[in-house]
N, C-alpha and C positions, 0 to 999 in steps of 0.2 A: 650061352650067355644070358637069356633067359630070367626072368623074376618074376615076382608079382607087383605091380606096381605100387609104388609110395600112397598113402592115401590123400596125403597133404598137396599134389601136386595139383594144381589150379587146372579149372575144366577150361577150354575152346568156346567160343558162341562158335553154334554152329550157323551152315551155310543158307539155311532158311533166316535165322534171325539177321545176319549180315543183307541178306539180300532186302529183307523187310524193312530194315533201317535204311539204306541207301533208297529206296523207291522210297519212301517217308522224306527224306531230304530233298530230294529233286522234285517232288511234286510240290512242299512247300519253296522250293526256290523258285519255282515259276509260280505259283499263286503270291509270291514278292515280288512280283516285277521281273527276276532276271530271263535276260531272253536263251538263255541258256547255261549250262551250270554241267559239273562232273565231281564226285566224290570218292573218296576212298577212307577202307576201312582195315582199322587190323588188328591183330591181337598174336602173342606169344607166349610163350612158356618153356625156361631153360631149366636147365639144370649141370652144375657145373662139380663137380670132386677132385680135390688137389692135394698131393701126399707128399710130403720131404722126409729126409732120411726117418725111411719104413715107417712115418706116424701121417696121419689122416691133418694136416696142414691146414686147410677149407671146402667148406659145402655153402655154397649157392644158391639160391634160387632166382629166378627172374620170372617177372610177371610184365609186359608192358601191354598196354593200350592205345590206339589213336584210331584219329582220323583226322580228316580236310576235307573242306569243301573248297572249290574253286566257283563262283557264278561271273557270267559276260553282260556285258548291257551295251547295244548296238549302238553306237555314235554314228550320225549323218551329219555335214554341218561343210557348208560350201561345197562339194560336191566330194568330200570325203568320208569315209566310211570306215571303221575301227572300232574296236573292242577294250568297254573300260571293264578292267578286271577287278574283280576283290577274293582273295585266299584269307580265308583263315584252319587254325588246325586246335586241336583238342586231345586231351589224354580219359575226357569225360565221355564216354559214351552211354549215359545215359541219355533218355527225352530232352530230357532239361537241355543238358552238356551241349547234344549237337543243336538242338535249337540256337540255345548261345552264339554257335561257332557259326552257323548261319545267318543268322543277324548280324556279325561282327562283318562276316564277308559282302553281305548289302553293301555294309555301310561305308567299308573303304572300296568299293565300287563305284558309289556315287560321288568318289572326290580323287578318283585317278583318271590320270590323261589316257586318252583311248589309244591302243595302239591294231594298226593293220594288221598285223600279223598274225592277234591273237586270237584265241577263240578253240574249238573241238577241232578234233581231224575231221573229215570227211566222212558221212555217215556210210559210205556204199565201203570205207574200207578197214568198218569194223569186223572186229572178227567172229567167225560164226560159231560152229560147236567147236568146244577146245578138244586138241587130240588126248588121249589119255596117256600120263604120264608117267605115272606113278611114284609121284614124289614124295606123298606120305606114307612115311614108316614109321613109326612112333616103336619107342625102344624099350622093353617094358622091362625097367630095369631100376630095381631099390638101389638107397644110396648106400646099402652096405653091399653091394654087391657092386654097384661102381668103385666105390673104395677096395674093394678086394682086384679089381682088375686092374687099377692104378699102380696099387702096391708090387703088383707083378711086372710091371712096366716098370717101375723102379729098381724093382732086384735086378730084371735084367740085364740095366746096365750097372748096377753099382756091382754083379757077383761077373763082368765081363772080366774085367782086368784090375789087377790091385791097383793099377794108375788112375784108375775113374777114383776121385778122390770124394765127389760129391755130384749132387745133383741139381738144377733149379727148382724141379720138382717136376713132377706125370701127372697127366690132369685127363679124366675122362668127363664127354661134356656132351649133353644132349639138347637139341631145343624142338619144337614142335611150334607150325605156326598157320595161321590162317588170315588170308587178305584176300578180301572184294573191291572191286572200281566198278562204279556207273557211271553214264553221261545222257543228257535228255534224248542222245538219238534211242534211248530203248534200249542201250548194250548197256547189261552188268556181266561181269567173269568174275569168278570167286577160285580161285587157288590156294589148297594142300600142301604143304610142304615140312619136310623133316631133312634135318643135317646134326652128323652125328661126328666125335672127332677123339682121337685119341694122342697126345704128346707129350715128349719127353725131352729134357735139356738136360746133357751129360757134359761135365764136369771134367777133364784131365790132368793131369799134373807130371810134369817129369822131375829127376834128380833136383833140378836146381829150382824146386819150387814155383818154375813158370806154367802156367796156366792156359787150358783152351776151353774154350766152348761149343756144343753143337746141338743142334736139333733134330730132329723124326719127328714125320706125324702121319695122319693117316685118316681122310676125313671123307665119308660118304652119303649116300642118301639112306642107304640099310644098312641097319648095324654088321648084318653077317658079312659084310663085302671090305668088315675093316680088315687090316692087315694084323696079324697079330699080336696080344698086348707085348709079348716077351722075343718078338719081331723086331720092333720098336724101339724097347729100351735098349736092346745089342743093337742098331744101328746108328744110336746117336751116342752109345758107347763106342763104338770100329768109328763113325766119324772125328770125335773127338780126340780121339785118340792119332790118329794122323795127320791133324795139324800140329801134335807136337813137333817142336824143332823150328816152328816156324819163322822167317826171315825176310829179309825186304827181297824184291826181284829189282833184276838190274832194268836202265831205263832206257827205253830201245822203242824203238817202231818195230813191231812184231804182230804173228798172229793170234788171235784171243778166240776162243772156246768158252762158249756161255754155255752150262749145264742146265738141263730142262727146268731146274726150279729155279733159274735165274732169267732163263730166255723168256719167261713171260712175261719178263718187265719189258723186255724189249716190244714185245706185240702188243704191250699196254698204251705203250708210248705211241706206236702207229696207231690205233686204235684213238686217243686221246688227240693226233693230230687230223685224223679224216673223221672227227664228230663234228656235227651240226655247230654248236656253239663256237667250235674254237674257227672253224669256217666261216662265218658270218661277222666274227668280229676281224677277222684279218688276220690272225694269231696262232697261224698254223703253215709249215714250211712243203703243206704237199696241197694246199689250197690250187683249185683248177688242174688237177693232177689227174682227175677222172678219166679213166682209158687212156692214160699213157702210164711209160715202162717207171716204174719207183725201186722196184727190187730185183737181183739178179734172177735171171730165169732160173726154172723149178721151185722159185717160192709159191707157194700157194696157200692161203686163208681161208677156210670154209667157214661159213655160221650155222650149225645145226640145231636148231633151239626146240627141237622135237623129241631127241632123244628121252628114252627111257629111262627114269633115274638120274637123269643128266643134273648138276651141281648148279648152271646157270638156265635149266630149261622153264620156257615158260608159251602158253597159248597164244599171248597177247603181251603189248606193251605197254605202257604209264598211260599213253592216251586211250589206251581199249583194240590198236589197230592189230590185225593179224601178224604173226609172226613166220619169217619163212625162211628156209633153206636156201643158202644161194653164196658164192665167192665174193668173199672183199676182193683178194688178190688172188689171179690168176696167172700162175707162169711169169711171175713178176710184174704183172699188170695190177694198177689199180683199178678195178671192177664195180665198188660202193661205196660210197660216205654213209655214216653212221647218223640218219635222220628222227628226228621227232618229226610232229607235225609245226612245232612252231618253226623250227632251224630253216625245215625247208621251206615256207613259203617265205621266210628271209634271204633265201638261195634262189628262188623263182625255181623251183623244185618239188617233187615228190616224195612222202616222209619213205622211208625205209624203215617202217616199221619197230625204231631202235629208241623211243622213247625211254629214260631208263639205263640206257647201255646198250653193251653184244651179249647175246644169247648162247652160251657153249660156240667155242670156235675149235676146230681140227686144223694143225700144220702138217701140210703132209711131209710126212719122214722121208729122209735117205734111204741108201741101202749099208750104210758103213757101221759098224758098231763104233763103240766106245772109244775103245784099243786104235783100231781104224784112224778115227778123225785126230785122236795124239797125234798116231804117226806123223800123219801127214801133213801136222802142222812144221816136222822139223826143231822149229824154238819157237815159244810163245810160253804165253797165260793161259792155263786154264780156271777161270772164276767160278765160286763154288758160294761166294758171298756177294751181294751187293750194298753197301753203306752212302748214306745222302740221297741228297736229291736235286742233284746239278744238271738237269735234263731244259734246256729253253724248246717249247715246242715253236718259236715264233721262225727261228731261224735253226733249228736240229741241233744246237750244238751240246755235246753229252759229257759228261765229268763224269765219274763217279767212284770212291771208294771200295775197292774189292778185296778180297782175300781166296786163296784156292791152292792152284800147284803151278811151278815153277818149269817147262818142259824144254829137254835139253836130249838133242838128237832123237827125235821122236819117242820122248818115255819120260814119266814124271820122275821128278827129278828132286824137286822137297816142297815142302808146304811152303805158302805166301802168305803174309800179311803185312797191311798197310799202304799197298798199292794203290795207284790209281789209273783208270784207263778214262781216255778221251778219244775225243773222234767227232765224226758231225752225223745223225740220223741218216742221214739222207744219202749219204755217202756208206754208213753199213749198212742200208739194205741193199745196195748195187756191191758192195764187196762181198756179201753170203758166197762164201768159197764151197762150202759144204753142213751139209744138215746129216745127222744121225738117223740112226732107223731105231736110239733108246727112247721111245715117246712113252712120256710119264702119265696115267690111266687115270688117276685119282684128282683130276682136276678139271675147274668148266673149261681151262684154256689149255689142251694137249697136246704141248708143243717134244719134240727131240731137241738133241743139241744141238746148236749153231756154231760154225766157225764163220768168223770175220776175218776176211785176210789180212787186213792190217789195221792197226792201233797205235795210240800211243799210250806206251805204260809206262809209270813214271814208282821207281820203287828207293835204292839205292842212291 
């Protein structure tokens, strides 16, 4: 796959200049007064090629820059103590540019109310040498030779079946990026990173002129680990192709089968209820949950944010704190909330290292394949789509739009659409009847299939 590179495509500041500029910021935020201060830096460079029926559609480029400074100014006053903040952000990274942006951040410094909470994590839990990752791959690939691998990803599915009628189009998409954070305790980290991707949306059509749609893709840190371009376009051809026929499913309390590229909305959702913010404001249905039972036993949540190549890995978090291996959910136990340093000292709490987000998570798999967890559903939905966004994290309650297969005596039965399933969070992670051993590889959240034993699906 292989090329000589574009000559047009914009260079990186590298990891010396990043560092130099972020020590140049922080030294003048303290010779301004602030009693403390953190910044960050970034810069990227994409590249994007997009083909519809067999002609070169669009080429892309993308160039961005920024940063922010954040500086603290210690308030004392009655025998209270807090931190008046001021953030500002820039796309100028010149002298000039972040000067500016520091000066601005002074200045609404000195006219925000101080709050307790704020300020750096803790200096003893920054982190120390980053492990090595190896998240920069840079894909040394011209744009006609992205467009040549597109266009292959197209034929494959338009030469699958005379019923692929047409395409959305196949877009191969490269970006390459670089970001630094400091803060006055002395910690800068500077992170590499490359994510490369390849997809196609296929087009069906039967006798009567009705219409499906589906997607492939196939997205990693090195290009060699993509899946293949003519892989791709026959899988979102064979997808599309098998919701033709598709109909409403009857409306039943039944069991529901989330497919690995759907089940990660569901751990997004867990994930979105046990963070710092939605804990602190009240606004979360598993709040005070920490080391009691949330989800049926054999669930389990790992965070591995060390992995090699891994999609979500990283050394450190927004605040600079180390990053570490360790169970949200164990055995159905919840095990962690997802902390910053602000969250948690809003919790009377220790950050978790999660400034940012989660770092690559592992669900650990079943032992049943595919075929398997059907069966043994008997009758249900299996979902292959999720549509909206009717998820309340205050109280679990879950709406949502779906489309998939229809299953009747343990065996799919016909395609779905227009369904809707409901139910409460809280309530499907304590139904998890069965988890898959199909754990889908090419993602920071590697989850198998889930079965919920019961639902409400509302179709017919």
């Amino acid at each position: 796959m292989s090329q000589t590179t574009d000559a047009d495509t914009r260079e990186l500041p590298n990891a010396d200049e990043l560092r130099a500029a972020l020590t140049t910021m922080l030294a003048r935020a303290a010779a301004a007064g602030a009693d403390a201060a953190e910044a960050s830096l970034s810069a990227s460079r994409a590249r994007s090629v997009s083909v519809r029926d067999r002609a070169r559609e669009s080429l892309e480029y993308e160039g961005d820059r920024s940063a922010a400074i954040t500086v603290y100014r210690a308030v004392y006053r009655a025998g209270y103590r807090g931190q008046a903040t001021g953030s500002a952000s820039t796309t100028d990274l010149t002298p000039a540019g972040l000067a500016a942006a520091l000066d601005q951040a002074l200045t609404i410094a000195r006219f925000t109310e101080a709050d307790e909470y704020a300020g750096l994590a803790d200096a003893e839990l920054m982190a120390g040498e980053s492990p090595e990752l190896a998240l920069y791959n840079p894909w040394a690939l011209t744009s006609e030779a992205a467009q040549d691998l597109a266009l292959t990803v197209e034929a494959a599915a338009l030469d699958a079946d005379a019923r692929i009628a047409q395409t959305e189009g196949a877009t191969v998409a490269s970006q390459d990026a670089i970001s630094a954070y400091g803060n006055s305790h002395g910690f800068i980290g500077i992170e590499q990173a490359s994510r490369h991707a390849i997809s196609c949306t296929a087009i069906a059509r039967d006798r009567e002129g009705r219409m499906q749609r589906e997607i492939a893709f196939s997205q990693a840190r090195r290009a060699e680990t993509l899946f293949a371009p003519a892989e791709i376009g026959a899988l979102a051809a064979e997808r599309a192709l098998a919701r033709l026929g598709a109909r409403a499913a009857p409306t039943v309390s039944a069991p529901v089968l989330f497919t690995p590229r759907v089940a990660r909305s569901l751990w997004s959702h867990l994930f979105g209820a046990i963070s710092g913010g939605a804990l602190y404001r009240n606004a979360s249905f598993l709040k005070d949950k920490l080391d009691r039972r949330i989800a049926a036993s054999g669930l389990t949540l790992r965070q591995v944010p060390h992995r090699r190549h891994g999609l979500a890995s990283a050394g450190f978090d927004d605040d600079g704190v180390a990053t570490g291996e360790r169970d949200l959910v164990a055995d159905g136990v919840l095990r962690s909330y997802l902390l910053s340093a602000y969250s948690a000292r809003r919790l009377g709490l220790t950050t978790t290292g999660n400034a940012g987000g989660v770092f690559n998570v592992d669900v650990a798999p079943g032992d049943q394949d595919f075929n398997a967890l059907v069966a043994g559903m008997g009758r249900g939905l299996v979902v292959t789509e999720l549509m909206g966004q009717g998820v309340n994290l205050v109280n679990g309650d879950y709406s949502r739009g779906a489309a998939g297969w229809w299953v009747e005596n343990g065996e799919l039965a016909y395609p779905v659409e227009n369904a809707t399933v409901a139910g409460n969070l809280a309530d499907m992670l304590t139904g998890i009847a069965a988890l898959g051993n199909d754990v889908e590889y090419q993602s920071a959240l590697r989850t198998p299939s889930v079965v919920i034993d019961r639902m409400t699906i509302a179709g017919s």
